[in-house]
C-alpha angles and dihedrals in degrees: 000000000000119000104242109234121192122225095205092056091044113040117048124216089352113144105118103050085044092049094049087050093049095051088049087052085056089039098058083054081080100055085045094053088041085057101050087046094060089042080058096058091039096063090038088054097046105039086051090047085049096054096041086051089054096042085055086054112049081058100059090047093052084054086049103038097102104040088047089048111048108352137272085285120024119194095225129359109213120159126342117012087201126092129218090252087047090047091042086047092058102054093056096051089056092047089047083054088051091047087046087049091045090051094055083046090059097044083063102052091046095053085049107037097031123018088035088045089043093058097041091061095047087066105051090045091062092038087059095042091049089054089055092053086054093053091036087060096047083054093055092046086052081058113035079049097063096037082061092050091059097042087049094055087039091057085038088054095049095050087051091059099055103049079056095058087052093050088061104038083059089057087220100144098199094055104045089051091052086045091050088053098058089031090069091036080062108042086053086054096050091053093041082058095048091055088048093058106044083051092058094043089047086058096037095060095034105034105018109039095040090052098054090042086056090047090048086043088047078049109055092029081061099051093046085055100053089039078055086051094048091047089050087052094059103045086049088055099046088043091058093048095058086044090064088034086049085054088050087049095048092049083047085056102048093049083056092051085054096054108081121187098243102057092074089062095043096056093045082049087053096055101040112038099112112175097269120205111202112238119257123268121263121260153185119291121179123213120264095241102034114061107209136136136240098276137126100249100238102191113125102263086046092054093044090050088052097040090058092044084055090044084052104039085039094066098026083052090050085055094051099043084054096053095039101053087047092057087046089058091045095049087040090064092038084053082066112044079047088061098039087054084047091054099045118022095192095054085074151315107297094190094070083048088058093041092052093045086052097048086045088052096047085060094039092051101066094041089039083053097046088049099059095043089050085048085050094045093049091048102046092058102040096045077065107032094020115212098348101155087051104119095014128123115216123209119246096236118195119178114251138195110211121212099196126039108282128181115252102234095225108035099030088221114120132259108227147110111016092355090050086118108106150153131237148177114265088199097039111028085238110165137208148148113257097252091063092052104102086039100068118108106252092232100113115167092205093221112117112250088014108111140155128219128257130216102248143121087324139018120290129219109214085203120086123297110238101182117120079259102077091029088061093040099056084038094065086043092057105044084043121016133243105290095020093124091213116101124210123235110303093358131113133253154235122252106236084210095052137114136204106254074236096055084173100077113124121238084251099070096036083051088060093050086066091065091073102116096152126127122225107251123226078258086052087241123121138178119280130252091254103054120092100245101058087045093056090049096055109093136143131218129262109241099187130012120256129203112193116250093197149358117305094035124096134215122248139181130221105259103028120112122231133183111232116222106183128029134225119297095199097274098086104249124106129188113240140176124231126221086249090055097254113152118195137118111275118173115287089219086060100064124061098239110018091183120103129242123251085230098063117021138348127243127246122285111245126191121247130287090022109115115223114271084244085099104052096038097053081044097055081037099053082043098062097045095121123139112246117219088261091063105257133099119273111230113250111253120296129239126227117270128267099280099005135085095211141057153172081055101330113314125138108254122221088237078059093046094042079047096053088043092058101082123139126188120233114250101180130017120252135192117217109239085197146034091254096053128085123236106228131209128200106264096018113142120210144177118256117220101166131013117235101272099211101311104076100247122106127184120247149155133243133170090348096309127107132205147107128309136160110278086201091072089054140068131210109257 
């Protein structure tokens, strides 16, 4: 407990700054009794506002009671038109407008119990401190009283005393002894005054002045005990009135534990399950004019049309089996962690698992679709015609454009003019319009220049073709190769928007068409790709010099022509020989093709779903054509060697540093279903080599090892 001090006995002749902290003691009881006012008007205001707010709103949810309950048009309407969540709804909105009612209640008590008590006490404080200045005054006039009595009998005293010395200066006897005489009534006056007035000031510092200061102190400690009352008072109130609001809330909670989510479905299903008849399957349906029945024509340009269409569905449907089955792994593990979040809210935030399987889904549902058709499609034709496409050899189709006039190899017509657009092999040179294309025999030699005839509009030779048209056809290949994009003089030349008819094949192949260095013969046959010869003449130009930085690389100069040996392995850097039979690695940005050639080497195997290193490389190489001071371009940036971080001697490169930079954060965990895939745990951190490129997967690196995961269970760091 607090040691009771007393002001009287402390603080000396000290009414009047007691008295000035007292009455601001009384004064703040007005700021306290303004706030609680406002805070009056406050809760009024928001407890009305609240009510009014729920009431809105139960107005609008008895509008959409039945819509959100069993649809716009329900099949049937028996029982209850109201869902659990609209029932549930409901019953927070009419515990909001309590809480809003409980809230105007407590504005009320407090204006009464607390603002209106405030102020009352406030009164009766001032009234009580003004009654001590009164009495404070009436103590200073005693005083000042008795200090004038002694100054009176002192001046008394003096002017005694010098009627005296008159008296004597005079020399008359009778006078100076009567004048003794007053002068030492007075004198006894005077000192009789002094004593009186110490004596009053004695009692007016040690028994006035402390007992008004007490009675100040008993005042404004008072005043301090009933404010603690009235304080008491409004937390009380307001306790209580969270007290009745916690009970609305409660109800409001247990409405919500009673609405499961299920209920909602159960009762739409209720009211719109109709009995639903699936609609018939499609048929056949001849034309009007044309009487024929619902079979596969089998006559042979009919089989070689649908051969060609399953040669085509069979490797498009591999492609989207693969990717398909690929998504499905990657939502099937998504379908867990989604469960997992269902089953335990805190675990994560199941709303970004439902927004990645959607978005999984969303990529899945086209390729699911042109799968089934394509399966369709297969089976159809060889339920009928059984394997037809087993032993043949397709042709490798790319659309051309051709720049002189050129004979279509099946119907003999020419391609030219508006009808300029064609197809052709891209193995044996063999050319026709678009429009032919489905109808060519699969029977390709894969020799350039070397073409069979098709059954078409004329008469086909199955030997080889000897017009200027092939001759200038394999001449573009050859200067070029196949895929280049660039005609010679008088060719023709490649679409940069077209495709292979086999868009399936794998780089590695691609990668050996371009090894077709041969030119066409007076008798239009050339050397094949396997043969020596044609391996020693394929080479590619040097775009930027080079000089080595260490052992193993080679030196090479812009315009000389090298043969490259060994492709990219993803880090940027190929092996090439030099015309001068240096071997050595050299920047693959640095060389116009870095890919290597069928003839002499394959490329590196790469697991699915990786696309080759070609891309990144022409891209680092078009990016650095930017003319030195010397006049010469300066080579892109180059990547750190195989098994190393630095280059160039040693220095970090910036492909390390961007490397270094590519790193994503596991969100879910994931098991790896096969050897080339990564098993992923929730906070890894790995490296990311390749984003996903359609599929899904990207390639990565964790804990030393490299292969595929799902980019949609990451995030970028």
């Amino acid at each position: 407990m607090t040691e009771y001090v007393s002001l009287g006995a402390t603080v000396k002749d000290g009414f009047k700054p007691a008295d000035n902290w007292v009455s601001n003691g009384i004064k703040w009881l007005d700021d306290i009794q303004e706030f609680y006012r406002e805070r009056v008007t406050l809760e009024k205001e928001f407890g009305t506002k609240l009510q009014q707010l729920a009431k809105k709103y139960q107005e609008k949810r008895i509008k959409r009671t039945s819509a959100l309950s069993v649809g716009d048009n329900p099949a049937m309407t028996p029982g209850s038109l109201e869902n659990a969540s609209m029932t549930t709804w409901a019953k927070m909105l009419d515990d909001t407008k309590e809480i809003g009612s409980e809230r105007v209640a407590l504005s009320e008590e407090l204006r009464l119990h607390v603002a209106e008590a405030t102020k009352a006490l406030g009164l009766k404080s001032e009234d009580f401190r003004k009654r001590h200045e009164i009495l404070n005054g009436k103590l200073i006039d005693l005083r000042d009283k008795t200090y004038g009595d002694l100054r009176h009998q002192q001046k008394k005293y003096y002017d005694v005393c010098g009627v005296l010395e008159k008296s004597r200066q005079s020399g008359k006897q009778k006078n100076i002894e009567r004048t003794t005489i007053d002068m030492n009534n007075a004198k006894n006056s005077y000192i009789v005054a002094i004593n009186c007035a110490n004596g009053h000031k004695r009692k007016y510092f040690h028994d006035d002045v402390p007992m008004i200061l007490d009675s100040l102190q008993d005042l404004n400690q008072v005043r301090v005990q009933k404010l603690d009352l009235i304080w008491r008072k409004a937390t009380e109130l307001e306790r209580n009135c969270l007290a009745r609001q916690s009970q609305h809330l409660q109800s409001s909670d247990d409405a919500v534990v009673r609405n499961l989510p299920q209920l909602d479905t159960n009762m739409f299903i209720q009211h719109n399950s109709p009995n639903w008849v699936e609609p018939n399957d499609f048929g056949f349906e001849p034309c009007p004019i044309w009487h024929d029945v619902a079979e596969l024509a089998a006559d042979e340009p009919s089989r070689i049309y649908l051969q060609n269409n399953l040669t085509k569905a069979r490797r498009e449907l591999a492609e989207c089996k693969a990717f398909v089955d690929n998504k499905r792994r990657e939502i099937a593990g998504l379908e867990r962690v989604k469960q997992q979040y269902v089953d335990n809210p805190t675990a994560g935030p199941v709303e970004d698992v439902l927004n990645s399987l959607l978005y999984a889904k969303t990529d899945l549902v086209a390729q699911d679709n042109r799968r089934n058709v394509l399966e369709f499609e297969v089976a159809t034709v060889t339920q009928v015609l059984g394997n037809i496409d087993a032993g043949t050899t397709p042709h490798e189709f790319k659309s051309t454009t051709f720049a002189i006039p050129t004979t279509c190899d099946l119907c003999h017509h020419s391609i030219w003019g508006i009808n300029s657009k064609g197809v052709k092999c891209k193995l044996c040179a063999y050319a026709a319009h678009k429009s032919c294309q489905m109808k060519v025999p699969a029977n390709c030699t894969q020799v350039k220049g070397e073409k069979k005839g098709g059954g078409g509009g004329g008469a086909g030779s199955d030997g080889v073709s000897l017009g200027r048209t092939d001759t200038a056809g394999s001449n573009a290949d050859s200067i070029y190769g196949v895929g280049r994009g660039r005609p010679s003089a008088g060719g023709d030349s490649d679409d940069e928007d077209g495709a292979s008819q086999h868009s399936g094949k794998s780089k590695s192949h691609r990668g050996g068409l371009f090894g077709l260095g041969r030119k066409a013969s007076g008798k239009g046959s050339a050397p094949t790709s396997s043969s020596p010869a044609a391996a020693a003449a394929v080479s590619t130009p040097v775009l930027y010099d080079y000089t080595p930085a260490s052992a193993g690389e080679v030196a090479i100069k812009q315009g000389q022509s090298v043969t490259v040996l060994e492709g990219d392995d993803g880090q940027g850097w190929i092996k090439v020989r030099t015309t001068g039979g240096a071997v050595g690695l050299v920047p693959g940005g640095y060389v116009q093709d870095p890919q290597p050639k069928a003839s002499t080497i394959s490329t590196p195997v790469r697991p699915s779903g990786v696309r080759n290193s070609r891309t990144s490389s022409m891209t680092s190489m078009s990016s650095a054509n930017q003319a030195t001071a010397g006049g010469k371009k300066a080579g892109p940036p180059v990547a750190a060697k195989r098994g190393t971080g630095t280059a160039n001697g040693g220095t970090p490169t910036s492909a390390a540093a961007a490397r270094a930079q590519r790193q994503v954060r596991v969100l879910y965990d994931y098991d790896a279903a096969t050897a080339e895939e990564l098993s992923l745990r929730v906070g890894q951190v790995l490296v990311l080599l390749q984003d996903e490129q359609g599929d899904g997967w990207a390639k990565g690196e964790l804990s030393g090892r490299t292969g595929i995961f799902p980019q949609a269970y990451t995030e970028k760091v």
